[in-house]
mmCIF file of the N, C-alpha and C atoms, coordinates in Angstrom:
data_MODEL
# 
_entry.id   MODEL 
# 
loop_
_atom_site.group_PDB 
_atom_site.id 
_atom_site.type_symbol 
_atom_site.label_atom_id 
_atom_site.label_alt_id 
_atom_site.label_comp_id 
_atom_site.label_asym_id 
_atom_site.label_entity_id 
_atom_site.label_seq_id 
_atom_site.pdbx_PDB_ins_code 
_atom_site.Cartn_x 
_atom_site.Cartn_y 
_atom_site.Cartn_z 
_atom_site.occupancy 
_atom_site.B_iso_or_equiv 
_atom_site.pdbx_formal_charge 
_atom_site.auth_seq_id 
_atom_site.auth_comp_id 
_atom_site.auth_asym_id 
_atom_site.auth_atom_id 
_atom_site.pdbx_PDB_model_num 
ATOM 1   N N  . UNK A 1 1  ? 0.846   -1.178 0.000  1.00 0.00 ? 1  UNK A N  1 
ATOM 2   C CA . UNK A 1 1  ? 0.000   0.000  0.000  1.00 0.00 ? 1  UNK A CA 1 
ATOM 3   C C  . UNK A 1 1  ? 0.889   1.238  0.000  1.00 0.00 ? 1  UNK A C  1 
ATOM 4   N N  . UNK A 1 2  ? 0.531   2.142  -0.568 1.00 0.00 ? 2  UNK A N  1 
ATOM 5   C CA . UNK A 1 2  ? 1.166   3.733  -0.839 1.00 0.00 ? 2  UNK A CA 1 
ATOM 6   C C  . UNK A 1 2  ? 0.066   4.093  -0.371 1.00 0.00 ? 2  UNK A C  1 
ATOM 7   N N  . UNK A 1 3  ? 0.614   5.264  0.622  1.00 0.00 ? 3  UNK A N  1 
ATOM 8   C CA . UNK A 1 3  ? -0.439  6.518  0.994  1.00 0.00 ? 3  UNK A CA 1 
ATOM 9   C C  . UNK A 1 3  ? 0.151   7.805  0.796  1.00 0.00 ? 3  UNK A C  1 
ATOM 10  N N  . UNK A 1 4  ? -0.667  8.661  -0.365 1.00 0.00 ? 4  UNK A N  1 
ATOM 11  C CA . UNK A 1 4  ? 0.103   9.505  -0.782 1.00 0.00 ? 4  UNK A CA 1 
ATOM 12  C C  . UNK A 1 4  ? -0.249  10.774 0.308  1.00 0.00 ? 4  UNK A C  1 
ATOM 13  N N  . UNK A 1 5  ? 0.439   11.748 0.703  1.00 0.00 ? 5  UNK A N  1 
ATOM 14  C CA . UNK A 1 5  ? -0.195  12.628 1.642  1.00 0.00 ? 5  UNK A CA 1 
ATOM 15  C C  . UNK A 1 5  ? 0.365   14.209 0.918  1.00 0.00 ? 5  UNK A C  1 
ATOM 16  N N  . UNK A 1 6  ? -0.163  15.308 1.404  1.00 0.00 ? 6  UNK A N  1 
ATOM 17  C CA . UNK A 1 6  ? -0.196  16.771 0.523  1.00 0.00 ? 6  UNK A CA 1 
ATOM 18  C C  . UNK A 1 6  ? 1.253   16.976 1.411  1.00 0.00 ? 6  UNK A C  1 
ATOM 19  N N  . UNK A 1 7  ? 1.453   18.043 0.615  1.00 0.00 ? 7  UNK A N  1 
ATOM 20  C CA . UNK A 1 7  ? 3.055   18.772 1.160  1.00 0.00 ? 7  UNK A CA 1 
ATOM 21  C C  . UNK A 1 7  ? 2.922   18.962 3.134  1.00 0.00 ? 7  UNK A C  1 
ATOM 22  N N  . UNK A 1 8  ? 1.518   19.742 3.147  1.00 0.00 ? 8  UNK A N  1 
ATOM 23  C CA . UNK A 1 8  ? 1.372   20.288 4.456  1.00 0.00 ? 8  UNK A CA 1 
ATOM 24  C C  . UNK A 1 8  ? 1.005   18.954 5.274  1.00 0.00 ? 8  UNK A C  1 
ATOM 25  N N  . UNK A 1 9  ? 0.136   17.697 4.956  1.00 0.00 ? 9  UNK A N  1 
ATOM 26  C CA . UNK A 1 9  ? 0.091   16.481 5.640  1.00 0.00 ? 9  UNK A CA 1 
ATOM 27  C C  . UNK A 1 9  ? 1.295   16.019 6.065  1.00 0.00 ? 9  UNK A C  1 
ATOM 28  N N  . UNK A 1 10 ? 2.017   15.742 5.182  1.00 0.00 ? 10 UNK A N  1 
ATOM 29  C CA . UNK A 1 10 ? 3.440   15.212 4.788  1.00 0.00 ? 10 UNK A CA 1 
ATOM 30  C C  . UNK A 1 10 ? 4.021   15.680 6.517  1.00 0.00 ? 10 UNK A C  1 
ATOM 31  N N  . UNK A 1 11 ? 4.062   17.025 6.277  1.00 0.00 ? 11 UNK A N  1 
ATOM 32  C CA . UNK A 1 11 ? 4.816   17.903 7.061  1.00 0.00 ? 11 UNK A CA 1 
ATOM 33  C C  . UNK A 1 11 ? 4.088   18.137 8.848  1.00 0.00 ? 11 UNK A C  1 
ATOM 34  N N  . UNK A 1 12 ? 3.107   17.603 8.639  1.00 0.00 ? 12 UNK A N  1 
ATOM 35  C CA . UNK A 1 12 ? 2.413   17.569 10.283 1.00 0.00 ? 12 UNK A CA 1 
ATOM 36  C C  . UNK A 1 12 ? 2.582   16.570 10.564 1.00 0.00 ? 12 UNK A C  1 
ATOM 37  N N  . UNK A 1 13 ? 2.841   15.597 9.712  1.00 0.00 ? 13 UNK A N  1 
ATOM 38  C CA . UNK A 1 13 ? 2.885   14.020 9.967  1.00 0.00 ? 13 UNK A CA 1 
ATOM 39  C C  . UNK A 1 13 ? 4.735   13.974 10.596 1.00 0.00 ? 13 UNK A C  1 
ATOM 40  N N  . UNK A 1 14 ? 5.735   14.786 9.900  1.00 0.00 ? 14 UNK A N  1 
ATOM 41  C CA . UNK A 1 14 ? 6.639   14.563 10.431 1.00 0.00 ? 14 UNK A CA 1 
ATOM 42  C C  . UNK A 1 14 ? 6.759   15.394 11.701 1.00 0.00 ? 14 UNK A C  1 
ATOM 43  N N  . UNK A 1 15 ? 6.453   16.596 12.006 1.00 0.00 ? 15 UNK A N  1 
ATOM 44  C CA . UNK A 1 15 ? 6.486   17.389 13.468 1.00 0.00 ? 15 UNK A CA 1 
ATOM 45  C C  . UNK A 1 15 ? 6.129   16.275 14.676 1.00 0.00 ? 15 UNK A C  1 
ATOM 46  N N  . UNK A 1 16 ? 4.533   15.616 14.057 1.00 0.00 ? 16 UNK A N  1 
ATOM 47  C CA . UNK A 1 16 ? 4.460   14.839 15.072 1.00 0.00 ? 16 UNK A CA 1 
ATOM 48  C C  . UNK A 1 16 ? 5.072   13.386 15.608 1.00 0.00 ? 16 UNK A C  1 
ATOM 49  N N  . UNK A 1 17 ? 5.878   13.035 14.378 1.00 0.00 ? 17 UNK A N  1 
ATOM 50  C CA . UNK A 1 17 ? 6.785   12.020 14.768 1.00 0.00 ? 17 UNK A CA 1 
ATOM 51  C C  . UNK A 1 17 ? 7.635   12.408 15.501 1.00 0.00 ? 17 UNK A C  1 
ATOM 52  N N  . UNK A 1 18 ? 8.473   13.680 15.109 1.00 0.00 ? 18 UNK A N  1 
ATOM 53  C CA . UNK A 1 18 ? 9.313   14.192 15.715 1.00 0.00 ? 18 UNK A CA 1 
ATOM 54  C C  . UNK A 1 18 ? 9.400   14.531 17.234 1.00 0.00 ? 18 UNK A C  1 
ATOM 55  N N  . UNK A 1 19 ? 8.349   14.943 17.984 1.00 0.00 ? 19 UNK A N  1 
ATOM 56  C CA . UNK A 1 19 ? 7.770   15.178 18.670 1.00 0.00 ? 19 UNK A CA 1 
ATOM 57  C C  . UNK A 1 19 ? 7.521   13.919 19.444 1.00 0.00 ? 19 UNK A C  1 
ATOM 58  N N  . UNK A 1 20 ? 7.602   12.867 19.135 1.00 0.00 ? 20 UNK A N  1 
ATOM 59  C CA . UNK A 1 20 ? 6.710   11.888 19.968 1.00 0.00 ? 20 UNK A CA 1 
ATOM 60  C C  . UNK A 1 20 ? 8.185   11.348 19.607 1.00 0.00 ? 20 UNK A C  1 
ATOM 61  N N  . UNK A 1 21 ? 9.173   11.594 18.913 1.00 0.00 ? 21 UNK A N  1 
ATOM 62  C CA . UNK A 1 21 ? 10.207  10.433 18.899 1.00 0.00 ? 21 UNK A CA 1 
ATOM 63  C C  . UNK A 1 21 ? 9.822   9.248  18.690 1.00 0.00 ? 21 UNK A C  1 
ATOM 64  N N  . UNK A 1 22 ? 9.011   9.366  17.456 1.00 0.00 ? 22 UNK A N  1 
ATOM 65  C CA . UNK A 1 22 ? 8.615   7.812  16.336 1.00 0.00 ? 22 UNK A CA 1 
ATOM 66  C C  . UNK A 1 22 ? 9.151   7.928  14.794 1.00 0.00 ? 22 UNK A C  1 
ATOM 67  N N  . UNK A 1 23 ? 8.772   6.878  14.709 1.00 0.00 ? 23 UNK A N  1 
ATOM 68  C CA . UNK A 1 23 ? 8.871   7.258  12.871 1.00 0.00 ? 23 UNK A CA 1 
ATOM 69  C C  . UNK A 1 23 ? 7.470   7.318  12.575 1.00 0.00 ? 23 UNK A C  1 
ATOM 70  N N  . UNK A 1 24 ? 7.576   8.109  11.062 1.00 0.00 ? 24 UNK A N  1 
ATOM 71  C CA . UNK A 1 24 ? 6.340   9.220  10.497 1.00 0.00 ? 24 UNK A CA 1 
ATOM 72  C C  . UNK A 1 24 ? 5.669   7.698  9.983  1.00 0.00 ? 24 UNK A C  1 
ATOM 73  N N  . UNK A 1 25 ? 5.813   6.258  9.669  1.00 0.00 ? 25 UNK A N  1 
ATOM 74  C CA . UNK A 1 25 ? 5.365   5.343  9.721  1.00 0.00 ? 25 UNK A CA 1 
ATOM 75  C C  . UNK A 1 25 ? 4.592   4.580  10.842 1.00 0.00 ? 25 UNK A C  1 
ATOM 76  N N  . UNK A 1 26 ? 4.906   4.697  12.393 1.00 0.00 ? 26 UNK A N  1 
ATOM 77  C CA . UNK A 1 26 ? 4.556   4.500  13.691 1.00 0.00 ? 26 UNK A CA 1 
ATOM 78  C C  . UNK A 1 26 ? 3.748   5.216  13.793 1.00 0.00 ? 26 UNK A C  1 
ATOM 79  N N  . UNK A 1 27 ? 3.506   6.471  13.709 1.00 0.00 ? 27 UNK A N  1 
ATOM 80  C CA . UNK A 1 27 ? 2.608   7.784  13.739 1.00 0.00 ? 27 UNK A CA 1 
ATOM 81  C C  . UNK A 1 27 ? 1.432   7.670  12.879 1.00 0.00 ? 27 UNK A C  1 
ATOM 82  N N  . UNK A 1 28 ? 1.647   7.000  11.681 1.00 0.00 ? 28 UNK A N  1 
ATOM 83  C CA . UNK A 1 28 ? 0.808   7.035  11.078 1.00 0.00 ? 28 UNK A CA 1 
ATOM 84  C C  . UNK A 1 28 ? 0.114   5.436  11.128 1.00 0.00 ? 28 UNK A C  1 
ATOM 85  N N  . UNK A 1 29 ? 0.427   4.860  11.569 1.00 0.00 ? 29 UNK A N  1 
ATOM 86  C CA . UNK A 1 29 ? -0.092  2.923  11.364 1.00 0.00 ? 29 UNK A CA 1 
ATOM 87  C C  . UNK A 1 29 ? -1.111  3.387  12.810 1.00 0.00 ? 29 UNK A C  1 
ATOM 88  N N  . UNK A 1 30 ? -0.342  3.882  13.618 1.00 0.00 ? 30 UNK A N  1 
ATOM 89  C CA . UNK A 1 30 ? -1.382  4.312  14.781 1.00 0.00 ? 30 UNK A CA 1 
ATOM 90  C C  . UNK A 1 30 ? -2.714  4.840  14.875 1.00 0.00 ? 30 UNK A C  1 
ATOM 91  N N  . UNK A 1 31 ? -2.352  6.373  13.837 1.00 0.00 ? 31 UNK A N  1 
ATOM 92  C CA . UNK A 1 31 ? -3.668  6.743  13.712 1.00 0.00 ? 31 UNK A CA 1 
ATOM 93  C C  . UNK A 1 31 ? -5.003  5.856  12.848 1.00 0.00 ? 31 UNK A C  1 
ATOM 94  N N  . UNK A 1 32 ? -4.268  5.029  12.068 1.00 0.00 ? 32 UNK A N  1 
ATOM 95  C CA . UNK A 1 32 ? -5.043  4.203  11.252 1.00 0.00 ? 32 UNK A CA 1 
ATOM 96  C C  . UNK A 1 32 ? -5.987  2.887  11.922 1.00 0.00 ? 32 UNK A C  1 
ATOM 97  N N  . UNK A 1 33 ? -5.230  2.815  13.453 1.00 0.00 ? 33 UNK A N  1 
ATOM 98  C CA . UNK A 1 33 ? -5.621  1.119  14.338 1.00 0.00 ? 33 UNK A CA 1 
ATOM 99  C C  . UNK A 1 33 ? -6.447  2.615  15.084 1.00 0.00 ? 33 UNK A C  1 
ATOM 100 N N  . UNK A 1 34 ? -6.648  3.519  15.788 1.00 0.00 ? 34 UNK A N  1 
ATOM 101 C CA . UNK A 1 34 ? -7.633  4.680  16.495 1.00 0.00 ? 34 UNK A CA 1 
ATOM 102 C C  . UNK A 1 34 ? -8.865  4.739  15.355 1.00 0.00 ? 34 UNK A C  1 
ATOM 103 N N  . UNK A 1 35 ? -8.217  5.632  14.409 1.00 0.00 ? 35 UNK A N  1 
ATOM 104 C CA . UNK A 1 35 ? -9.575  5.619  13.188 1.00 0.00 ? 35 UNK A CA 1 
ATOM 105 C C  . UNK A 1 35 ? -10.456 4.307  13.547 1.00 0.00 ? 35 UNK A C  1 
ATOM 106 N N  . UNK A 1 36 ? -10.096 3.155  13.620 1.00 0.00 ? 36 UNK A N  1 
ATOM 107 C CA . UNK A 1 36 ? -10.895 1.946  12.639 1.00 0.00 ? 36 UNK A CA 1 
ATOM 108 C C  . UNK A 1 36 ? -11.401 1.322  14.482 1.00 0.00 ? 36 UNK A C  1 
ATOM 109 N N  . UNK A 1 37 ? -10.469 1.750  15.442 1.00 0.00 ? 37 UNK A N  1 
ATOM 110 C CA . UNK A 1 37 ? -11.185 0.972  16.579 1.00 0.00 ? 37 UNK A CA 1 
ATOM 111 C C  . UNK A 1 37 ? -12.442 2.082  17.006 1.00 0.00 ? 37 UNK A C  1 
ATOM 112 N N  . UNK A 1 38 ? -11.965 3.309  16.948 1.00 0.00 ? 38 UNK A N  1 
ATOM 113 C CA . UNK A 1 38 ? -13.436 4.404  16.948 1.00 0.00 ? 38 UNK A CA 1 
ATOM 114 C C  . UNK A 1 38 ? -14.705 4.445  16.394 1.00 0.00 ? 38 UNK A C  1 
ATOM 115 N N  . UNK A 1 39 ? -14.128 4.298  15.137 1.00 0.00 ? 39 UNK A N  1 
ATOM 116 C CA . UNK A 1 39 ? -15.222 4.148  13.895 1.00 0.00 ? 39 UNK A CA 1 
ATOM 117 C C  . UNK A 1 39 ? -16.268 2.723  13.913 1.00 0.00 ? 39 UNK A C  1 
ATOM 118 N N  . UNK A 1 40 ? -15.584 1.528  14.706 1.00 0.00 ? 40 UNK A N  1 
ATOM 119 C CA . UNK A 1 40 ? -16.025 0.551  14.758 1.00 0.00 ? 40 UNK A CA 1 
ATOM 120 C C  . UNK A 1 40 ? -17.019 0.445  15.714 1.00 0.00 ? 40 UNK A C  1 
ATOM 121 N N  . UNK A 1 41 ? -16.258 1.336  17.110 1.00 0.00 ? 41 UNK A N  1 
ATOM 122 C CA . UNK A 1 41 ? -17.431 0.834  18.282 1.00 0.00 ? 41 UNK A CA 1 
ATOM 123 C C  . UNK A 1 41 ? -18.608 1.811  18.228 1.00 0.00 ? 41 UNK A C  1 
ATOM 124 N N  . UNK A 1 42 ? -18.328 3.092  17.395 1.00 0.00 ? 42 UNK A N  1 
ATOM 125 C CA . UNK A 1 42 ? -19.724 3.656  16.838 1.00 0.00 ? 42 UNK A CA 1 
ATOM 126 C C  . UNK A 1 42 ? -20.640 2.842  16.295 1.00 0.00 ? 42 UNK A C  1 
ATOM 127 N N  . UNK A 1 43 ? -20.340 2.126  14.958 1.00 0.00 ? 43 UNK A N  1 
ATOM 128 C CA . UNK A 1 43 ? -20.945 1.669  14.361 1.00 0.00 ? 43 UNK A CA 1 
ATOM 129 C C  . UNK A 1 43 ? -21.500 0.667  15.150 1.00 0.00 ? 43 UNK A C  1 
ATOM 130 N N  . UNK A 1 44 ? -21.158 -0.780 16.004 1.00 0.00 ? 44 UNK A N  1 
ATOM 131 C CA . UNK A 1 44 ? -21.452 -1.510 16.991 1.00 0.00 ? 44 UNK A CA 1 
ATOM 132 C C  . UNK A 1 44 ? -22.625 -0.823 17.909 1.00 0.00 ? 44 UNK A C  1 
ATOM 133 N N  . UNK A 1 45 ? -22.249 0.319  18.580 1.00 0.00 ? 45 UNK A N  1 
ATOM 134 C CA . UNK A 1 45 ? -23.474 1.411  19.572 1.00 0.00 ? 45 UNK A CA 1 
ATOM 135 C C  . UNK A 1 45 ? -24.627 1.401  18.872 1.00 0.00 ? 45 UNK A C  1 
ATOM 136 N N  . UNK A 1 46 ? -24.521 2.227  17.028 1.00 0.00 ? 46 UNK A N  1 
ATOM 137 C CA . UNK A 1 46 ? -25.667 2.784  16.853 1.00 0.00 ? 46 UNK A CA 1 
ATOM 138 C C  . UNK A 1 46 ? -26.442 1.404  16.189 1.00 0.00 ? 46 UNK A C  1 
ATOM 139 N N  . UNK A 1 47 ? -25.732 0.108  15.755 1.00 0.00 ? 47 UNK A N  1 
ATOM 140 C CA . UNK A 1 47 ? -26.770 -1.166 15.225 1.00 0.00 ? 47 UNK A CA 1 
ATOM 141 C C  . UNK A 1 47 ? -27.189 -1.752 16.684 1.00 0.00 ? 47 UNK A C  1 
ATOM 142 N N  . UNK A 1 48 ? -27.175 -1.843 18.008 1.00 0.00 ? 48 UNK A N  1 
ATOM 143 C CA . UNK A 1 48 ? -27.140 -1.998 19.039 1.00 0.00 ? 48 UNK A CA 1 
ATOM 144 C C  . UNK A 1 48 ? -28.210 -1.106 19.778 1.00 0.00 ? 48 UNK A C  1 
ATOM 145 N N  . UNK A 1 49 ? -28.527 -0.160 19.324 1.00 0.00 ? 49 UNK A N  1 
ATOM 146 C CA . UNK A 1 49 ? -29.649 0.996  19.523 1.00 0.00 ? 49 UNK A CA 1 
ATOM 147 C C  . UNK A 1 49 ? -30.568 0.555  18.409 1.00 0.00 ? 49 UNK A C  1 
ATOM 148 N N  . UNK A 1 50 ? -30.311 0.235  17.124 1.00 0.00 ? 50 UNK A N  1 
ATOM 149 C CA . UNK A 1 50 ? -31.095 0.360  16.095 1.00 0.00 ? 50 UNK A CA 1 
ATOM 150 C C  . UNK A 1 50 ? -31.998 -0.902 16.684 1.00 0.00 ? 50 UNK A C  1 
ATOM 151 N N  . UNK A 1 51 ? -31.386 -1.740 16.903 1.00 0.00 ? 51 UNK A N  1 
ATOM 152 C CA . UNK A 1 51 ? -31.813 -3.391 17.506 1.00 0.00 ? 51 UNK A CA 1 
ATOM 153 C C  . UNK A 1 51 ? -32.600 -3.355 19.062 1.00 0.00 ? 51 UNK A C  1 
ATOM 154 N N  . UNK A 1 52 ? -32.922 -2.624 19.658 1.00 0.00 ? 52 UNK A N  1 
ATOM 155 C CA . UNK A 1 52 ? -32.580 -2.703 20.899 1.00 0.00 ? 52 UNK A CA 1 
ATOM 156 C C  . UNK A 1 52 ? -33.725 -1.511 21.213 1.00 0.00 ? 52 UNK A C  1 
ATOM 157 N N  . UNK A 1 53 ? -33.604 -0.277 21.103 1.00 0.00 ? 53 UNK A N  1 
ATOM 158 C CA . UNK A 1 53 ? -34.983 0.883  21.055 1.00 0.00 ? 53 UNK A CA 1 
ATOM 159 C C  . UNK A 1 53 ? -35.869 0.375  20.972 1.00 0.00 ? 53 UNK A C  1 
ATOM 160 N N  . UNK A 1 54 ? -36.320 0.145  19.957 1.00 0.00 ? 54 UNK A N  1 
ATOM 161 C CA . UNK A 1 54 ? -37.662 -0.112 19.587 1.00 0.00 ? 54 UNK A CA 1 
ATOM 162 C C  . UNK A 1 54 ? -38.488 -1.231 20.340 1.00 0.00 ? 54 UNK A C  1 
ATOM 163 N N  . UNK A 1 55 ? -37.595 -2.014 20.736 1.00 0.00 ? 55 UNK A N  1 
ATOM 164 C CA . UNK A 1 55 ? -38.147 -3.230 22.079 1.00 0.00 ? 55 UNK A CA 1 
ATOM 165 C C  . UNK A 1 55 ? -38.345 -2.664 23.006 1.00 0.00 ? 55 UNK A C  1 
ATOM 166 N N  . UNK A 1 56 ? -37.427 -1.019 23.616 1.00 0.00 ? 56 UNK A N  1 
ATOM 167 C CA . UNK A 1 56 ? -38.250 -0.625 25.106 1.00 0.00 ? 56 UNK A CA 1 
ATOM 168 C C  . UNK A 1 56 ? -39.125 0.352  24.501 1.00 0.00 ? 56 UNK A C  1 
ATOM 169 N N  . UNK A 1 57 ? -39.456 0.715  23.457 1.00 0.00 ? 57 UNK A N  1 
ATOM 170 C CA . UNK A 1 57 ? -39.619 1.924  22.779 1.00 0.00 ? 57 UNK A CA 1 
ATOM 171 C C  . UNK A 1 57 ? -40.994 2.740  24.129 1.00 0.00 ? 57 UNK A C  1 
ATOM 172 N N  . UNK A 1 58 ? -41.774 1.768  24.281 1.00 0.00 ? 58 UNK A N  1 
ATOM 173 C CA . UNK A 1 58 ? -43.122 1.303  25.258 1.00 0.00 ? 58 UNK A CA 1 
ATOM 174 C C  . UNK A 1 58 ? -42.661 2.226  26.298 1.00 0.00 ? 58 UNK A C  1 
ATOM 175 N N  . UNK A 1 59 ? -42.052 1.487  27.067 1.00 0.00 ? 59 UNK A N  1 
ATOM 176 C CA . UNK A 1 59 ? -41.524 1.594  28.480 1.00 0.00 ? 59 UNK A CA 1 
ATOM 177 C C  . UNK A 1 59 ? -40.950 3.219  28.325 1.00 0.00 ? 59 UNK A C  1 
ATOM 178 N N  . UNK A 1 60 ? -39.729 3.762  27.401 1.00 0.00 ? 60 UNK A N  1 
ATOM 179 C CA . UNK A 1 60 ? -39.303 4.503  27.392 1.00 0.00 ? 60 UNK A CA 1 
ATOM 180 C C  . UNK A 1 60 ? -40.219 5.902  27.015 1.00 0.00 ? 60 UNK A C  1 
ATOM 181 N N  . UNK A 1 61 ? -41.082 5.440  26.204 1.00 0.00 ? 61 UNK A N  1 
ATOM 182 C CA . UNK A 1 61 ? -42.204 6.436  26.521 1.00 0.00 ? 61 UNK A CA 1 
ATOM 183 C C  . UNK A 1 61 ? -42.988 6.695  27.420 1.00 0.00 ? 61 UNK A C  1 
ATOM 184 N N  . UNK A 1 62 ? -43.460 5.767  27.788 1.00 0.00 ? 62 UNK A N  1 
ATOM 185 C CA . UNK A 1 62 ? -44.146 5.773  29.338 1.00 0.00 ? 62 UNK A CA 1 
ATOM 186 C C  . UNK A 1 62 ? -42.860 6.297  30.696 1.00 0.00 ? 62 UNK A C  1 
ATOM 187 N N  . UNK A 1 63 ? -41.835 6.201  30.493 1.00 0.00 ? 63 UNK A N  1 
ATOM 188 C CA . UNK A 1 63 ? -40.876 7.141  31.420 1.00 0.00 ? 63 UNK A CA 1 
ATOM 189 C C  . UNK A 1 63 ? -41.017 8.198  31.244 1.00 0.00 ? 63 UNK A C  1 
ATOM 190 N N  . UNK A 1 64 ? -40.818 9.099  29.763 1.00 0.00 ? 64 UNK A N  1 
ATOM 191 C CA . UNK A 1 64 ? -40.326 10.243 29.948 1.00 0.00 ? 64 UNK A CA 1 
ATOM 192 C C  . UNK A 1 64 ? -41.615 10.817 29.773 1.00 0.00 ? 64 UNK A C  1 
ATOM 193 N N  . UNK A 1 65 ? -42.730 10.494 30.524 1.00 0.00 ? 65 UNK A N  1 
ATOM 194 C CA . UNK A 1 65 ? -44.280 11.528 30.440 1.00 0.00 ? 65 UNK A CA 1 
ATOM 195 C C  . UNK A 1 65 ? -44.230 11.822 32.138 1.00 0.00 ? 65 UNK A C  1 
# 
């Protein structure tokens, strides 16, 4: 895989290696395992609500009156 990044990406990507004393490869494989574990347990929450609401839907109306 190639990931191509803009001059100014390029260049925040190395400050923050620099900075953290990694390589701009470590820095970046990282943000990629955050992205996908974030993005995941959203997605997990909101099919988990989608599944799951509508069974108290009852109850939860009858609470909030």
């Amino acid at each position: 895989m190639t990931l191509r990044l803009s001059d100014d990406e390029a260049a925040a990507l190395r400050r923050r290696a620099e900075l953290e004393e990694r390589s701009m490869q470590e820095v970046a494989r990282q943000a990629v395992r955050e992205y996908v574990e974030n993005h995941s347990r959203v997605e997990l929450l909101d099919e988990v609500l989608d599944e799951e609401l509508p069974r108290y839907a009852e109850a939860l109306e009858r609470l909030g009156r």
